[in-house]
N, C-alpha and C positions, 0 to 999 in steps of 0.2 A: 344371612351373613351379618345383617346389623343387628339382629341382637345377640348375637358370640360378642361381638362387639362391646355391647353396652356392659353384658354380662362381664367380661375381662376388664373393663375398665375401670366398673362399680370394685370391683373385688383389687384394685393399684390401691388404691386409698387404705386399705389393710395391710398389705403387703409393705408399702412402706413408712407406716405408723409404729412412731414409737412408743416401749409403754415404762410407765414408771408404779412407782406406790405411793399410798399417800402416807405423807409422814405428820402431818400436822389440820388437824382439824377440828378446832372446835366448835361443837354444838352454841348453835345460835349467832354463830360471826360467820359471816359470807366467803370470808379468806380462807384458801386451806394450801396446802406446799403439799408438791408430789418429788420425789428425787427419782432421774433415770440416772443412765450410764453418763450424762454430759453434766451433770450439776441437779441441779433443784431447781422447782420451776412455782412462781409464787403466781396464783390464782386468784379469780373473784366471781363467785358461783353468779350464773343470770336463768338459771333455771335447770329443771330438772331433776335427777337422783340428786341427790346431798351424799358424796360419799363420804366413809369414815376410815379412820386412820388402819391401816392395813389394805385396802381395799387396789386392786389391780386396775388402774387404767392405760387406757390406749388412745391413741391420736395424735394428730401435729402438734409436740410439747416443745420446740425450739422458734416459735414467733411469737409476735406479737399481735394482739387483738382478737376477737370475737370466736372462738372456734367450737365445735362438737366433737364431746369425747364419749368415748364408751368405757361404762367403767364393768369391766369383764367379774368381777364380785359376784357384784348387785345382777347383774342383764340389764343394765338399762344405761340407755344415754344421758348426758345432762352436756348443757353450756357454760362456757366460762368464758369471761376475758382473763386473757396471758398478758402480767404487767409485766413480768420479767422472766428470764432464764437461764439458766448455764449457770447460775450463782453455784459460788464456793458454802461450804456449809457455813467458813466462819462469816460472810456475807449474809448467808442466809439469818445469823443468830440476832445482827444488827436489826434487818428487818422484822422480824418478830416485834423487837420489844418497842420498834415506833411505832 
């Protein structure tokens, strides 16, 4: 019984992950923007895949701080800190150019 348990619990964390795409990433700068259904969500890679612009990820994209995402592309996971999210595009256009 406790591991149907573990097993249904492991597999919540998918189930209500969100996923967006990456819209903005370039080669050699740590920063990359993914946009879901809620806005744009501006990142800061701490390891992992590097994804690239087109690229489908998945996981908790509406906090803040340290998280693990999968990016369904590539197969592979990477980290990031979440500086911001739910940004408007024209929000987002500011942050770029600072």
């Amino acid at each position: 019984m406790n591991k149907i348990f573990i097993v249904l619990l492991s597999f919540c964390a998918y189930i209500f992950a969100e996923n967006g795409t990456v819209k903005y990433a370039p080669s050699g700068c740590d920063w990359f923007i993914i946009e879901t259904n809620q806005g744009m969500v501006l990142l800061e890679m701490y390891g992992g895949n590097e994804p690239a612009i087109g690229n489908t990820i998945i996981g908790e994209l509406s906090g803040f701080g340290l998280c693990t995402l999968f990016n369904i592309t590539a197969d592979r996971d990477l980290r990031a800190w979440e500086d911001d999210y739910m940004l408007s595009k024209e929000n987002n256009q500011i942050s770029w150019t600072q």
